[in-house]
Every structure is written in C-alpha cells, then in structure tokens.
C-alpha positions as a LaTeX table, in Angstrom:
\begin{tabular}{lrrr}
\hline
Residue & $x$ (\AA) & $y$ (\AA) & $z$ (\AA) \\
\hline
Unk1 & 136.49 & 102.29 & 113.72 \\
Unk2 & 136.73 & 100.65 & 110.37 \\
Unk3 & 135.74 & 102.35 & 106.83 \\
Unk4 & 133.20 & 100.77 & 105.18 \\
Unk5 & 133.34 & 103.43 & 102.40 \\
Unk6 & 135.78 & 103.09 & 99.18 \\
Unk7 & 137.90 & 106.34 & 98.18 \\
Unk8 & 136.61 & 107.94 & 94.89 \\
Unk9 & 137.62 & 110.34 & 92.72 \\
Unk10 & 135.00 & 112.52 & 90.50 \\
Unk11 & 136.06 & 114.15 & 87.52 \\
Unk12 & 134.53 & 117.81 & 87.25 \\
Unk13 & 132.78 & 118.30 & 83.68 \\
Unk14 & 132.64 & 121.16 & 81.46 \\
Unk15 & 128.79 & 121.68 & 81.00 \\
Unk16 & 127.21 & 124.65 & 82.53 \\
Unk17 & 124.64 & 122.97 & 84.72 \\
Unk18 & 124.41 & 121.53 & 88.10 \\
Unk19 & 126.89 & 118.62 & 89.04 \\
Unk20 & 126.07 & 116.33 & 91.74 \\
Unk21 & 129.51 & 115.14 & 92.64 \\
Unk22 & 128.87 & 113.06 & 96.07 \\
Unk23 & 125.32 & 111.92 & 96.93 \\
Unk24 & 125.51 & 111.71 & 100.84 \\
Unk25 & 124.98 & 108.22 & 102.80 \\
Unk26 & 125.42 & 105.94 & 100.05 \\
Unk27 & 128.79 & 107.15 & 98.77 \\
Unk28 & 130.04 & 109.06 & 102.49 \\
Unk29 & 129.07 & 109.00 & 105.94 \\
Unk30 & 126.37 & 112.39 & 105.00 \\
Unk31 & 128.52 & 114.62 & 103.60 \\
Unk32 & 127.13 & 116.09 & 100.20 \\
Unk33 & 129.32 & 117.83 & 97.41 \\
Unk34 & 128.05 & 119.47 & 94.11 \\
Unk35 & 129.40 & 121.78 & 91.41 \\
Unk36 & 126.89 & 124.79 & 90.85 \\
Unk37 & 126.74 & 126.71 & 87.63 \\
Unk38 & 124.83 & 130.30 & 87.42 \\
Unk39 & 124.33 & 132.23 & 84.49 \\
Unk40 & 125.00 & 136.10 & 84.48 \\
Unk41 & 121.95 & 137.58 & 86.45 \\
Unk42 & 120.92 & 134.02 & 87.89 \\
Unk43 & 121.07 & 132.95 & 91.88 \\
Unk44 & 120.71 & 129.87 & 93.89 \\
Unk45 & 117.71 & 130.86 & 95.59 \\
Unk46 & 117.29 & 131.48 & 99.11 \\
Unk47 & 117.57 & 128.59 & 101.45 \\
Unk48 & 119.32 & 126.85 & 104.29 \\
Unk49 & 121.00 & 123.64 & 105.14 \\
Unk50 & 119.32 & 122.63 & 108.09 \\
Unk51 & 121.41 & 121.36 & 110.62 \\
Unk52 & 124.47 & 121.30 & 108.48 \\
Unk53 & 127.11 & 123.35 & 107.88 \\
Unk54 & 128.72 & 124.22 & 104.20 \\
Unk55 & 131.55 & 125.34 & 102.20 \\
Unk56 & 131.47 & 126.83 & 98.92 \\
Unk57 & 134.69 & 127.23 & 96.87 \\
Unk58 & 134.19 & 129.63 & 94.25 \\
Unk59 & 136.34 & 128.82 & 90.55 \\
Unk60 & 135.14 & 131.02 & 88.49 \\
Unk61 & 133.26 & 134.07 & 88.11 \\
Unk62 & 132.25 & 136.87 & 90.58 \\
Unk63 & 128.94 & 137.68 & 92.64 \\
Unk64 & 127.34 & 138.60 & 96.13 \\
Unk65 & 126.44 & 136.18 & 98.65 \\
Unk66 & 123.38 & 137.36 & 100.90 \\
Unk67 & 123.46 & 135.63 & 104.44 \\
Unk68 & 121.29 & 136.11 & 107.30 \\
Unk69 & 118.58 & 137.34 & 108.37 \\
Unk70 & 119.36 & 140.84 & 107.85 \\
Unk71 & 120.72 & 139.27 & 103.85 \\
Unk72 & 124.37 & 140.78 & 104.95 \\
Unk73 & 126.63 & 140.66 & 101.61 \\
Unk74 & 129.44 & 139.58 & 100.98 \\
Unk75 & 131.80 & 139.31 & 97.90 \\
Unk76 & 132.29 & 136.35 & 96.16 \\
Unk77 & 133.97 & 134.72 & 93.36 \\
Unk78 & 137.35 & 132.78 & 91.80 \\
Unk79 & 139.65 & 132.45 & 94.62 \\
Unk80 & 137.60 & 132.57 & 97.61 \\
Unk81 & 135.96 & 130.42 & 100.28 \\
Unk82 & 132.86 & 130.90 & 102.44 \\
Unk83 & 131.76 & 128.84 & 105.61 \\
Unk84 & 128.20 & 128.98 & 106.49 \\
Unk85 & 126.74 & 127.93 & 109.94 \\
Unk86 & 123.93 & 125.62 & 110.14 \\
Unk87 & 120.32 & 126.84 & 110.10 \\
Unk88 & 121.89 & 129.77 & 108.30 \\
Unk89 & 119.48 & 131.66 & 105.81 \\
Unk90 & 121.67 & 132.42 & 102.40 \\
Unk91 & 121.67 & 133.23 & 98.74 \\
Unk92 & 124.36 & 133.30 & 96.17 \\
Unk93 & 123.66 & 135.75 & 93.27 \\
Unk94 & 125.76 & 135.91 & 90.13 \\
Unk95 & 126.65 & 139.64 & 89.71 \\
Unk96 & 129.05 & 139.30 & 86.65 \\
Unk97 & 128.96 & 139.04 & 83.14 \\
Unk98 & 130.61 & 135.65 & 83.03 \\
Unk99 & 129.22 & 132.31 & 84.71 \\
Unk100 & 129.78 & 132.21 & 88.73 \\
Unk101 & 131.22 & 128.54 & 89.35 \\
Unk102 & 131.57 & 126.91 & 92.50 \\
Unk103 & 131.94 & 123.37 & 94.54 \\
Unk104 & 129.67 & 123.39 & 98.11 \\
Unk105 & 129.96 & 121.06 & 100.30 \\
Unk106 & 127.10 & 120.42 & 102.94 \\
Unk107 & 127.92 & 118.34 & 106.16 \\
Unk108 & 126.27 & 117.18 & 109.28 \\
Unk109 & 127.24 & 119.19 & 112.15 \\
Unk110 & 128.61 & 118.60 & 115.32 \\
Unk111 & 130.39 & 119.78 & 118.12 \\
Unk112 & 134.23 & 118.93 & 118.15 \\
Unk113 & 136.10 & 118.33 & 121.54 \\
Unk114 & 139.37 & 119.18 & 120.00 \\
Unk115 & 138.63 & 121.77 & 117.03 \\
Unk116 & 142.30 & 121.58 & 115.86 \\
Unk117 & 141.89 & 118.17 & 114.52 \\
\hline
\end{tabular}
C-alpha cells in the first residue's frame, strides 16, 4: 500500500488552552491528536468517542478520570497513560491546584488479526 500522507512534526506550545495538534483525514488516515489544558477545578465534560478508541498521556498536573457508566475513577496525572474503549462514556476532572495537561489521541477502531503488531 503506498502513503499518500507526508510525516510531520508539531511543536507543542506553551499557552494554556486547547491545541489541536493533528486534524484527522486531511493530515492522517482518521487519527486525531490534541493537547488539552484544564484549569484547577475545570473538566473536559462528559462524552464519548464514538466508535473510536483513545489515549490520553497525562504531562502535567493531577486529577480523576470518571469512566463508565457507573463514572468508575481512576487517578490521573504526569506520568501516566489511559486507554479508553470505544463507545466508552468518560470525564477527566482536574483535582489539583496546578493545571492538568495532557495529549489524547482518538482513532478509528478495528479489530486486529495479529494484536502484537
């Protein structure tokens, strides 16, 4: 199969706001990468991706992440990762003092014949 997308690289800014760092078809072939930036006190709001699946990787801060149904929670901040499943109800909540940073990124889903590659 042949690439008909170009490598990037996206430098990471200092500003406490949203980043959109890859936009989806245009740039990959769906996947979608942003830096997210909550105050002390703030959250994401609850959502879910859909049919995709996501990442966050958390670089700075601390907080609870609320996933589920039944808004299980889990401990978050600089240092780790989370995986969420697709159709996945979630919420990331900034329980420190300090700003809760983090990169997600969203992806199409699908099932993998071989998942060790």
């Amino acid at each position: 199969m042949g690439l008909d997308r170009e490598p990037l690289v996206v430098e990471l800014n200092d500003r406490p706001e949203y980043q959109r760092l890859l936009d989806g078809q245009a740039q990959t072939y769906g996947i979608k990468v942003g830096r997210v930036h909550l105050a002390a006190g703030a959250s994401c709001g609850e959502h879910t991706t859909g049919e995709r699946e996501e990442v966050l990787i958390f670089l700075a801060g601390s907080g609870r992440m609320l996933i589920g149904e039944q808004c299980e929670a889990f401990e978050v901040g600089v240092g780790k990762v989370s995986y969420i499943p697709p159709k996945t109800l979630h919420d990331i909540q900034n329980t420190g003092a300090d700003p809760l940073v983090y990169v997600f990124c969203v992806a199409p889903a699908a099932a993998v014949a071989d998942p060790e590659v």
